[in-house]
C-alpha positions as CSV (number, residue, x, y, z in Angstrom):
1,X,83.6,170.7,142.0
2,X,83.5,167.4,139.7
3,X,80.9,165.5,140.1
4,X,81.5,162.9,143.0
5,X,82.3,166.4,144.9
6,X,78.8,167.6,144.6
7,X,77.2,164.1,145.3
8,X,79.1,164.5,148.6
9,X,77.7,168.0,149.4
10,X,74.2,166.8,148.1
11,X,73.8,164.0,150.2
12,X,75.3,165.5,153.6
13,X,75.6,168.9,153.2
14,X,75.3,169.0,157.2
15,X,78.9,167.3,157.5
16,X,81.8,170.4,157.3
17,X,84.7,168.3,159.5
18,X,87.2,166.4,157.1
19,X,88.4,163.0,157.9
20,X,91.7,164.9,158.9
21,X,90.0,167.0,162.1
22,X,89.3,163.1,163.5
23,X,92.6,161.7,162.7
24,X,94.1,164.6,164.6
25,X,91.0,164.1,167.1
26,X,92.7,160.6,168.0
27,X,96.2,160.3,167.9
28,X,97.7,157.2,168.1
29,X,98.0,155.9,171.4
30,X,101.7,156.5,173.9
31,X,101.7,152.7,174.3
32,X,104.7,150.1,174.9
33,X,105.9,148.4,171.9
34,X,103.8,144.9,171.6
35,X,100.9,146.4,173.9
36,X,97.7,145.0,172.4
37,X,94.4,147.4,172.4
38,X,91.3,145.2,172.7
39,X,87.4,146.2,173.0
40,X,84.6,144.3,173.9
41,X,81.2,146.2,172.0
42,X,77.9,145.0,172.9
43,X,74.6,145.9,172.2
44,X,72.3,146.8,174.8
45,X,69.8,144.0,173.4
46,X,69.6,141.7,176.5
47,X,71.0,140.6,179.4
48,X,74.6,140.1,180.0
49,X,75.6,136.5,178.2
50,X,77.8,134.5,179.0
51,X,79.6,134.1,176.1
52,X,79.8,138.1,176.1
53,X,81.4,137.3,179.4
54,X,83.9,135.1,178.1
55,X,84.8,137.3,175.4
56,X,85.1,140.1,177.4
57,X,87.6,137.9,179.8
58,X,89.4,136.9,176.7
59,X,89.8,140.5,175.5
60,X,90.6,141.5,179.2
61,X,93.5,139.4,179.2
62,X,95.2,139.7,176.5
63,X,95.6,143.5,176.6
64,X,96.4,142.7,180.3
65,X,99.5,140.0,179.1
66,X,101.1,142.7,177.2
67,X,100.0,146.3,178.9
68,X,97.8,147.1,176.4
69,X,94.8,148.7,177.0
70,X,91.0,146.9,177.6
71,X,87.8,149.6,176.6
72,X,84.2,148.9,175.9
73,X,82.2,150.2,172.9
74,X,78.3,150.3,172.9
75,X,77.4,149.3,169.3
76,X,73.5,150.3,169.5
77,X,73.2,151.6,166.1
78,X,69.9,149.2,165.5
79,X,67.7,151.5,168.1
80,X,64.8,149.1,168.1
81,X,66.1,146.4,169.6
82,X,67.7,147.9,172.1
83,X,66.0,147.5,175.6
84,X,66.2,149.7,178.4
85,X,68.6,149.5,181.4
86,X,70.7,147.2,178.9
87,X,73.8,149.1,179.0
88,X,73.7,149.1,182.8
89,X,73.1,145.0,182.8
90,X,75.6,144.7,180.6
91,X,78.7,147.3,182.5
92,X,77.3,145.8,185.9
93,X,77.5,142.9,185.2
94,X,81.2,142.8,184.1
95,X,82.0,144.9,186.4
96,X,80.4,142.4,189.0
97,X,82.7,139.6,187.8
98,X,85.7,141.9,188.0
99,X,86.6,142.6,184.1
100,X,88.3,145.7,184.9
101,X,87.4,148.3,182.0
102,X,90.5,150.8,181.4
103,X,88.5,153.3,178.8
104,X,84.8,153.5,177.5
105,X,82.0,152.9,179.9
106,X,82.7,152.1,183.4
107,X,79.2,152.0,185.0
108,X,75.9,152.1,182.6
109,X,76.1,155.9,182.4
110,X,79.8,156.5,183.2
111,X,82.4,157.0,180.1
112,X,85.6,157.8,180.4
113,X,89.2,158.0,178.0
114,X,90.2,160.2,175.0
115,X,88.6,158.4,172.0
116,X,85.1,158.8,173.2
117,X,82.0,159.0,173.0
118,X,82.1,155.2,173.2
119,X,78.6,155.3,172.2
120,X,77.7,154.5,168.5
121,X,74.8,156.4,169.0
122,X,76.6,159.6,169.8
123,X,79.1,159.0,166.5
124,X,77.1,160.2,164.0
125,X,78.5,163.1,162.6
126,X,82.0,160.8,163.0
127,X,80.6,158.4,160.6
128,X,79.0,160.6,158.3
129,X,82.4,162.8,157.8
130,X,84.1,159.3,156.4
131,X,81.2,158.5,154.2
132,X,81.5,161.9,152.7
133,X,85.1,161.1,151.6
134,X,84.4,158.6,149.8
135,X,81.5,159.6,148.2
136,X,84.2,162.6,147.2
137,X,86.7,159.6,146.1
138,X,83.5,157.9,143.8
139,X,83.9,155.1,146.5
140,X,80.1,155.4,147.7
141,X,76.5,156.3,146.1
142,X,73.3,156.6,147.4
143,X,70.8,154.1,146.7
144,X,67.2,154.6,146.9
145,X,65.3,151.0,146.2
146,X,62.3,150.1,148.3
147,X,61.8,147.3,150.4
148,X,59.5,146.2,147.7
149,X,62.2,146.5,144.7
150,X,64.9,145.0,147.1
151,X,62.3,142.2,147.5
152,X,62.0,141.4,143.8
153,X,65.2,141.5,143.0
154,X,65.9,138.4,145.6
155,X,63.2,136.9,144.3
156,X,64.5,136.8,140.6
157,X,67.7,136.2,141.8
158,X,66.7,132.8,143.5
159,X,64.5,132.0,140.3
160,X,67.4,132.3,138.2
161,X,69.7,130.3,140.9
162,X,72.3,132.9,141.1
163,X,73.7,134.4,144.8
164,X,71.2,136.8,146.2
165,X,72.4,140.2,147.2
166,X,73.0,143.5,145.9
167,X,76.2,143.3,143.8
168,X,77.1,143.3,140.3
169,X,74.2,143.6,137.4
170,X,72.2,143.8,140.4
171,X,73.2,147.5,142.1
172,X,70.6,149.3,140.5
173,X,71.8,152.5,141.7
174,X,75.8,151.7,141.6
175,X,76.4,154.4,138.7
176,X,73.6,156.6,139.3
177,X,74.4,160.5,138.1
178,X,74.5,163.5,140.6
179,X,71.3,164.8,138.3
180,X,69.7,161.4,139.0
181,X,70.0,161.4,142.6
182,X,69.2,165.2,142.9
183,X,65.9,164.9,140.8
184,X,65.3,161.7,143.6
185,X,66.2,163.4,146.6
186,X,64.2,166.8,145.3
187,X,61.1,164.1,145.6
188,X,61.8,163.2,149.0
189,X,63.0,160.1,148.3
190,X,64.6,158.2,151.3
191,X,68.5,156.5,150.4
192,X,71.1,154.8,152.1
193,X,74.5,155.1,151.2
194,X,76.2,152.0,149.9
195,X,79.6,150.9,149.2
196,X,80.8,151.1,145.5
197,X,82.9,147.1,146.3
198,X,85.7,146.8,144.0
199,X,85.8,143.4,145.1
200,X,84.9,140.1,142.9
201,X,84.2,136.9,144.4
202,X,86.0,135.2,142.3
203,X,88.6,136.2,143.9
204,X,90.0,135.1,147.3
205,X,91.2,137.1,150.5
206,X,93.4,135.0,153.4
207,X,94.1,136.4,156.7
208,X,96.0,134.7,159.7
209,X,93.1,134.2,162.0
210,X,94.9,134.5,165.8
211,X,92.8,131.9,167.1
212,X,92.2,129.6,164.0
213,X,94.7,130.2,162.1
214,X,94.8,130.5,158.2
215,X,91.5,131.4,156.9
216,X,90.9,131.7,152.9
217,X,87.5,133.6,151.7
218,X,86.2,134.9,148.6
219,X,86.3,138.4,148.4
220,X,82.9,141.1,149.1
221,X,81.8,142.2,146.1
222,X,78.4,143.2,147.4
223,X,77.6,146.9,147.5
224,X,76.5,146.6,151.6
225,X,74.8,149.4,153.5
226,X,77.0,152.3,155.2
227,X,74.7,155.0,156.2
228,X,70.9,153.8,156.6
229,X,68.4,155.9,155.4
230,X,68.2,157.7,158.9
231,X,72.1,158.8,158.6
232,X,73.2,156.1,160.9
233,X,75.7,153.6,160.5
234,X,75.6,150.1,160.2
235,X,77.6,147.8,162.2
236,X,80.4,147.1,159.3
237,X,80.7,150.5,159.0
238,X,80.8,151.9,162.4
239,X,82.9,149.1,163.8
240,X,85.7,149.8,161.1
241,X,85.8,153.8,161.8
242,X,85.9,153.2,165.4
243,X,88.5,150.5,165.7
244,X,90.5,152.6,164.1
245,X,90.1,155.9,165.5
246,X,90.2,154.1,168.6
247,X,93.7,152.3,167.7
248,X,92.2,148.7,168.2
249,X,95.2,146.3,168.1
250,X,93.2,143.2,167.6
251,X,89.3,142.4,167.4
252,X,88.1,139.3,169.1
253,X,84.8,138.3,168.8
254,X,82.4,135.6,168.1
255,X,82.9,132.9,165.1
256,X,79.3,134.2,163.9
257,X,81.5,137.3,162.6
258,X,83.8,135.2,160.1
259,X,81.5,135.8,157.1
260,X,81.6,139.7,157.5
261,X,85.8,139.7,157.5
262,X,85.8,140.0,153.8
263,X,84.1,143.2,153.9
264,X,85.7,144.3,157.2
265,X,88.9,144.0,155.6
266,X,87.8,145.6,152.6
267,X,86.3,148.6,154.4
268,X,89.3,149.1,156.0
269,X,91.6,149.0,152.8
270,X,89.7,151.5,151.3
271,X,89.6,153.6,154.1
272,X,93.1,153.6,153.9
273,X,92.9,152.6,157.3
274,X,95.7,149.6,158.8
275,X,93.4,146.4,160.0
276,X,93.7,144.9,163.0
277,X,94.4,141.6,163.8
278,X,90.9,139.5,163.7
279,X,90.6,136.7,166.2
280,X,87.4,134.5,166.9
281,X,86.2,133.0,169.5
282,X,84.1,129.8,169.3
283,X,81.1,129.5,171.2
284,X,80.8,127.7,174.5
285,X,78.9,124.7,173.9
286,X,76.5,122.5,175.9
287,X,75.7,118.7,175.6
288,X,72.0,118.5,175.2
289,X,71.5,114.4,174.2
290,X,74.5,113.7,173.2
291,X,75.1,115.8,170.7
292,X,76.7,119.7,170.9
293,X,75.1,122.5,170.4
294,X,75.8,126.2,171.4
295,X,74.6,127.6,174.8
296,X,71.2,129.1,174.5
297,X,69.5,132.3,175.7
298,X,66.1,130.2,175.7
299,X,67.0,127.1,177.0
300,X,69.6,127.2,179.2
301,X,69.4,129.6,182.5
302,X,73.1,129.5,182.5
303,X,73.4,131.3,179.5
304,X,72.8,135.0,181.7
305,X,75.5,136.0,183.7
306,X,72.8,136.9,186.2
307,X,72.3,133.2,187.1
308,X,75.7,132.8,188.8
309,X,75.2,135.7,190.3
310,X,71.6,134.7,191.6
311,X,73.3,130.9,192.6
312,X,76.1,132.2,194.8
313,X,79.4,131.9,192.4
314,X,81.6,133.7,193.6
315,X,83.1,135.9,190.8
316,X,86.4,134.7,191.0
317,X,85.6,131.4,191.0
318,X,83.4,131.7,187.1
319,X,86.4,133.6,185.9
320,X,88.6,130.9,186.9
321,X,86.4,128.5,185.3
322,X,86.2,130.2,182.3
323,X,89.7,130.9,182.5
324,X,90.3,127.2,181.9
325,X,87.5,126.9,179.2
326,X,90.1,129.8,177.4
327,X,93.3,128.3,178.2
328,X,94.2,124.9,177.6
329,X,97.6,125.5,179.6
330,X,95.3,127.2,182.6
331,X,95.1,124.5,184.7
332,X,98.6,123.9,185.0
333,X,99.5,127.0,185.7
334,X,96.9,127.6,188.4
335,X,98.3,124.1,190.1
336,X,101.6,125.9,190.1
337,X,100.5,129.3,191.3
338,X,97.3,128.5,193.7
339,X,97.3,131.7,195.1
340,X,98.3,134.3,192.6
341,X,95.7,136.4,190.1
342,X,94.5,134.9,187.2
343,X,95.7,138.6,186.0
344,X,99.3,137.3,186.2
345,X,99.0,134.4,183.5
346,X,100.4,134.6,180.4
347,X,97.5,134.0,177.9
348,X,98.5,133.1,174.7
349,X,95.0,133.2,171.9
350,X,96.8,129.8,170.0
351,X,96.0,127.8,173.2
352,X,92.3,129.0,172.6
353,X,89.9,126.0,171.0
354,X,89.1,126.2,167.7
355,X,86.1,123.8,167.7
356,X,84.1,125.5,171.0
357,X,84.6,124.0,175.0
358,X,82.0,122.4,176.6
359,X,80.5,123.9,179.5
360,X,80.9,121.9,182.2
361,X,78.8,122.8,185.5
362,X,80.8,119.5,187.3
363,X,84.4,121.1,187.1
364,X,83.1,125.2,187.7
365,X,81.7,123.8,190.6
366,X,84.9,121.6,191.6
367,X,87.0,125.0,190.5
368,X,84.6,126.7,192.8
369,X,85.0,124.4,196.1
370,X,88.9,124.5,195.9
371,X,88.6,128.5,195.6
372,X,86.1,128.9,198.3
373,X,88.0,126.4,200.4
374,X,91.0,128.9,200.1
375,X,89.1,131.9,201.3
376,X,89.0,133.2,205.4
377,X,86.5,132.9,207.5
378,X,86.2,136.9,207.8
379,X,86.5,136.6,203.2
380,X,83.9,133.7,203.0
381,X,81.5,136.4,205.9
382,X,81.8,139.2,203.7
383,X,80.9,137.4,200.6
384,X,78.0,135.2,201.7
385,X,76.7,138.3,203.4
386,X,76.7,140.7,200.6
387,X,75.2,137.9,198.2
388,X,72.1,137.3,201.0
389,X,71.7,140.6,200.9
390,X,70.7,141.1,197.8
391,X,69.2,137.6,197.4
392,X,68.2,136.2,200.7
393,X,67.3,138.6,203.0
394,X,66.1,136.3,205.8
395,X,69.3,134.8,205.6
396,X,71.2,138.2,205.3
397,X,69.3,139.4,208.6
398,X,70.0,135.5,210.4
399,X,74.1,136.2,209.9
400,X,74.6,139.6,210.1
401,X,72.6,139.4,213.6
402,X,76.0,138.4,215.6
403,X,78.4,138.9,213.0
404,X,81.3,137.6,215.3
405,X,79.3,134.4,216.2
406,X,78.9,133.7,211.8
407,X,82.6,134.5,211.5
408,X,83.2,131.7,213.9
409,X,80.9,129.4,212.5
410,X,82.7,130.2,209.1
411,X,86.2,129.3,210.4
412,X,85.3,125.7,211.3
413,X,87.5,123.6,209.3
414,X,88.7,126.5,207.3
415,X,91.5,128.3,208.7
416,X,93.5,125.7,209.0
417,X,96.1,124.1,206.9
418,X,93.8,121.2,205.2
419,X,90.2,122.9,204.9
420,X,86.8,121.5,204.1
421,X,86.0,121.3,200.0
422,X,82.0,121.5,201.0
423,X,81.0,125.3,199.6
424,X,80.6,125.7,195.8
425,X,78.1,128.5,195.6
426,X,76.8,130.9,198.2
427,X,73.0,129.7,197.6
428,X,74.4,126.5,199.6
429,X,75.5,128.0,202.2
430,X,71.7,128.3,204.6
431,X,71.4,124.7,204.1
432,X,75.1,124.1,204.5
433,X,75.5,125.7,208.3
434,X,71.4,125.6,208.8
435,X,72.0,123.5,212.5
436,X,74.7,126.7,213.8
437,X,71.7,129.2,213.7
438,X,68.6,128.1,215.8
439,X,66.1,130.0,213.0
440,X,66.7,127.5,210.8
441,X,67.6,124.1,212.7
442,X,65.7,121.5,212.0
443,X,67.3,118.2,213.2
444,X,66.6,114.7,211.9
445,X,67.4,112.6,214.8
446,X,67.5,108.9,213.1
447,X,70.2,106.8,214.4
448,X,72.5,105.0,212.0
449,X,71.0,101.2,211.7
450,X,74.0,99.6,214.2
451,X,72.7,101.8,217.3
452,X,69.6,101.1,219.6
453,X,67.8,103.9,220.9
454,X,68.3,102.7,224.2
455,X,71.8,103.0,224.1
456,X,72.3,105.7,222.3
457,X,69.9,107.6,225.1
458,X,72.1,106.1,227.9
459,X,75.6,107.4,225.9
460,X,73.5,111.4,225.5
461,X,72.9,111.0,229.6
462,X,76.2,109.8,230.7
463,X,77.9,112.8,227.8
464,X,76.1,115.5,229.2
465,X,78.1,114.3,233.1
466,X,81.7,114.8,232.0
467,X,81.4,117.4,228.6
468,X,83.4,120.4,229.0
469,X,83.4,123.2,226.7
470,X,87.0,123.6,227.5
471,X,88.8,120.5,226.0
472,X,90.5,120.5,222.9
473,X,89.8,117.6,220.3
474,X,91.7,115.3,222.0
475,X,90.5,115.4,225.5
476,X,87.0,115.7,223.9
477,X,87.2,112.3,222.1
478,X,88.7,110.8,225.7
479,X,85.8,111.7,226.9
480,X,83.9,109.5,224.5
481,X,85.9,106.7,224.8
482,X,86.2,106.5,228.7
483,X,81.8,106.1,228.6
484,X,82.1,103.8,225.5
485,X,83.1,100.4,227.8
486,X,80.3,101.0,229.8
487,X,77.6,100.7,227.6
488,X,79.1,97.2,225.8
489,X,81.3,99.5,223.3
490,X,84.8,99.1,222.5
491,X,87.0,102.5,223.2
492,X,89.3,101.6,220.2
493,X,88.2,101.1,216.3
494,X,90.8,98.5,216.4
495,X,89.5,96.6,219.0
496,X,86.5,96.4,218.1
497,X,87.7,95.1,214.6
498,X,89.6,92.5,216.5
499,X,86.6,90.8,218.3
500,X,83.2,92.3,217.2
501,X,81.1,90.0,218.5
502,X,82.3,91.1,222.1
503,X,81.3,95.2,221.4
504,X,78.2,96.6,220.1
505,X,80.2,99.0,218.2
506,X,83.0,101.5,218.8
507,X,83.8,104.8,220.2
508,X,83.4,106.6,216.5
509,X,80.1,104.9,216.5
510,X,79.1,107.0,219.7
511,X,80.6,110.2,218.2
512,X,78.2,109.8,215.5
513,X,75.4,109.6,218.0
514,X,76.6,112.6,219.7
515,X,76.7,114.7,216.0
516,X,73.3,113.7,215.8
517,X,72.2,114.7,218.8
518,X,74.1,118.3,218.9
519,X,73.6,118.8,215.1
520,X,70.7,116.7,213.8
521,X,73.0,115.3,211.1
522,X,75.6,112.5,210.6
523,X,78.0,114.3,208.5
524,X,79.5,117.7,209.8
525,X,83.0,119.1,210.0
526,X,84.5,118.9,213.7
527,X,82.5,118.7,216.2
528,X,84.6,119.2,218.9
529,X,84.5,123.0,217.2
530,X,81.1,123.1,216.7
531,X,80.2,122.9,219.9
532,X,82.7,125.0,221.3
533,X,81.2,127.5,218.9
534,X,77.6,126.5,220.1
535,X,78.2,126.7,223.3
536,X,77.4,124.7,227.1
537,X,74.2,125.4,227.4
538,X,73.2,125.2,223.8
539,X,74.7,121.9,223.3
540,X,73.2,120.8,226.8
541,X,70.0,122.1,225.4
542,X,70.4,120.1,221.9
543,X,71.3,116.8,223.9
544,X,68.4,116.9,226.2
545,X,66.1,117.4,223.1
546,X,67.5,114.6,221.2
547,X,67.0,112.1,224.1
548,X,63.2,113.3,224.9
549,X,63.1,112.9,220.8
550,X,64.6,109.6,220.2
């Protein structure tokens, strides 16, 4: 053995598979020519975010645009920030907004595909094996500074003004002897593993960025971590061996990752691995006085997933949105195509911004009412009942108490060709329909400033005569306007315009009075449908309490 040989077996003498055993392992994949292969890889830190959201969305599409395949990766090599129950947020919470996962985990303890584990975690001995080569190659060497001696070496290196970092004069270790290390090792000294760079920073790297195009970079010449002193991986290192035993076609992620492409792409050259295609994703942004800044985990409740969730958003509806925030060419298309899955668009990453979207709660919530407004009564039933359910259960036991009464109330104004834009989010929906369930009616009787009580109580007595619960909308209003002359009002809007000072108002006037007295409000979608949905006697009921009320 020369000499690089037995640094390999002294440092991980454990690790017996070559490189070859995983290259056979995972095969490249039987895919269609152009397919892409895209991952999203979070770590179980937090809560879902949204901008893991949109990325995942991002990633979704595009290996949905060309067949390709969409798998998720848990990167939770740094174990002590990881919380518990995070990989569960995380999977349930795309799952909940219906980013369908074709490989890695599908539920927080489900995996499944042939390139697993999709746990870094569970990797190890994957990693280790390709550190071993190239320790074999003289590509890697243990390094076995302090914290302390790490420490002073920044500090001198800021004295002296020059780039801080391990590299160059400054990789104390970088040509250490097997004898060296083995005399070390024999004291039970702890080491990482670092990368022996071949890079130089004078030098400059340029890669076609898919979203941002042309980016030029000097190149890593810093001898970075790849096995921590506890044999795991960092994230450079982990990331490059599994995109590529996984047969990642193209990594899109945050623009927080730019700075690490140098060393990415370096990794992966002397891997002799193939590099995917690197695309990032600007941030979603948020106007805070004025000025831009990203969205934040502390100051903005909008920034977990959860609160969309928690509000009543229906899931398609925030893709949508998001879509939109992805796709500058979105909007058009979903104009054309009002009906048809997002799925089915052709998402192309140039279209992407390169500078970050705002988010904009006005226009997910005017996405959101033109969905909803598309939805049946017996769609918009399940929904709103399975979010009270796990939100509301007061209102979850109120509508699920007569289901086929809700789903009537529901279809008011909805199934028909022109419906009602009133429902963004399901949280609006008790306060929305509040007056159709008697548990939570509470009228305001005030009449609008052009009506007397007087008359208004003499148009509720004379209604309750001639209403009958079988007219349609027509017949209904008839009814209104045949009592309007006899309390001084004019049965036609245009007469009444005509000669004002002979009418004390008009027929609308008195349906308004009639709303308020069946619904406790002035604004309300048809009433002729609401009360046939109330019913006689309840609306009789409603009358009589609004005239012993006014």
């Amino acid at each position: 053995m020369n000499s690089n040989e037995l640094m390999a077996e002294l440092l991980l003498p454990n690790i017996t598979k070559t490189t070859d055993y995983y290259e056979n392992l995972y095969p490249a994949r039987n895919l269609p020519e152009g397919a892409r292969v895209t991952r999203i890889a979070p770590s179980p830190t937090g809560y879902l975010h949204l901008g893991t959201l949109f990325a995942a969305l991002v990633n979704r599409i595009t290996a949905t645009s060309t067949n390709g395949i969409f798998y998720t990766r848990i990167e939770d090599t740094d174990k002590k920030r990881e919380i518990e129950g995070g990989i569960e947020d995380i999977i349930d919470g795309l799952n909940r907004f219906g980013i369908t996962i074709d490989e890695g985990f599908v539920s927080g303890t489900e995996q499944k595909g042939e390139y697993g584990p999709y746990q870094q975690s569970q990797r190890a001995e994957i990693y280790q094996t390709y550190v071993k080569e190239l320790i074999r190659q003289g590509l890697a060497y243990p390094c076995f500074c302090t914290a302390e001696e790490l420490e002073a070496v920044r500090t001198e290196q800021e004295a002296q003004k020059v780039r801080t970092g391990y590299h160059g004069k400054w990789a104390k270790h970088r040509d250490i002897s097997y004898e060296e290390a083995k005399a070390l090792i024999d004291e039970g000294k702890p080491f990482v593993v670092r990368l022996k760079s071949n890079g130089n920073e004078e030098n400059k790297i340029i890669f076609e960025d898919t979203i941002k195009g042309k980016i030029e970079m000097p190149e890593n010449d810093e001898d970075f971590v790849l096995l921590k002193s506890d044999g795991i991986p960092t994230y450079h290192f982990a990331h490059a061996v599994d995109d590529h035993l996984m047969h990642t076609t193209h990594v899109l992620r945050g623009d927080e990752w730019i700075s690490s492409v140098p060393k990415h792409i370096q990794l992966f050259k002397i891997l002799g691995f193939k590099p995917p295609k690197y695309g990032h994703i600007s941030p979603i942004m948020k106007l805070d006085n004025g000025a831009k800044r990203k969205i934040s985990k502390r100051k903005d409740p909008e920034a977990a997933v959860h609160f969309f969730a928690e509000q009543g958003y229906d899931s398609e509806c925030v893709i949508d949105y998001l879509m939109t925030v992805a796709a500058s060419d979105f909007e058009d298309w979903r104009r054309a195509n009002p009906d048809t899955s997002y799925k089915a668009f052709k998402f192309n990453l140039k279209k992407m911004s390169v500078s970050g979207a705002l988010f904009d709660e006005v226009k997910l919530t005017d996405v959101s009412k033109n969905r909803v407004s598309k939805l049946s009564s017996g769609e918009v039933y399940d929904k709103i009942t399975a979010w009270a359910k796990e939100f509301d259960g007061e209102f979850y036991e109120i509508l699920t108490k007569n289901p086929e009464y809700t789903k009537s109330v529901f279809a008011i104004d909805r199934d028909v060709p022109k419906p009602r834009k009133d429902i963004a989010k399901w949280s609006e929906a008790k306060e929305y329909f509040s007056y159709m369930f008697g548990e939570l009616y509470t009228p305001n009787f005030t009449l609008p400033e052009n009506i007397n009580t007087e008359d208004a109580k003499d148009f509720l007595n004379a209604y309750k005569d001639v209403y009958d619960d079988k007219d349609d909308r027509q017949q209904w209003f008839d009814r209104i306007k045949a009592i309007a002359p006899t309390i001084g009002f004019a049965s036609e809007t245009k007469q009444y315009k005509a000669e004002p000072e002979s009418y004390k108002g008009h027929a609308g006037d008195l349906s308004t009075v009639l709303r308020i007295g069946v619904t406790g409000r002035r604004n309300t979608p048809d009433l002729c449908s609401i009360m046939q949905v109330l019913g006689r006697d309840e609306c009789i009921k409603r009358i009589d309490t609004a005239i012993n009320s006014l």
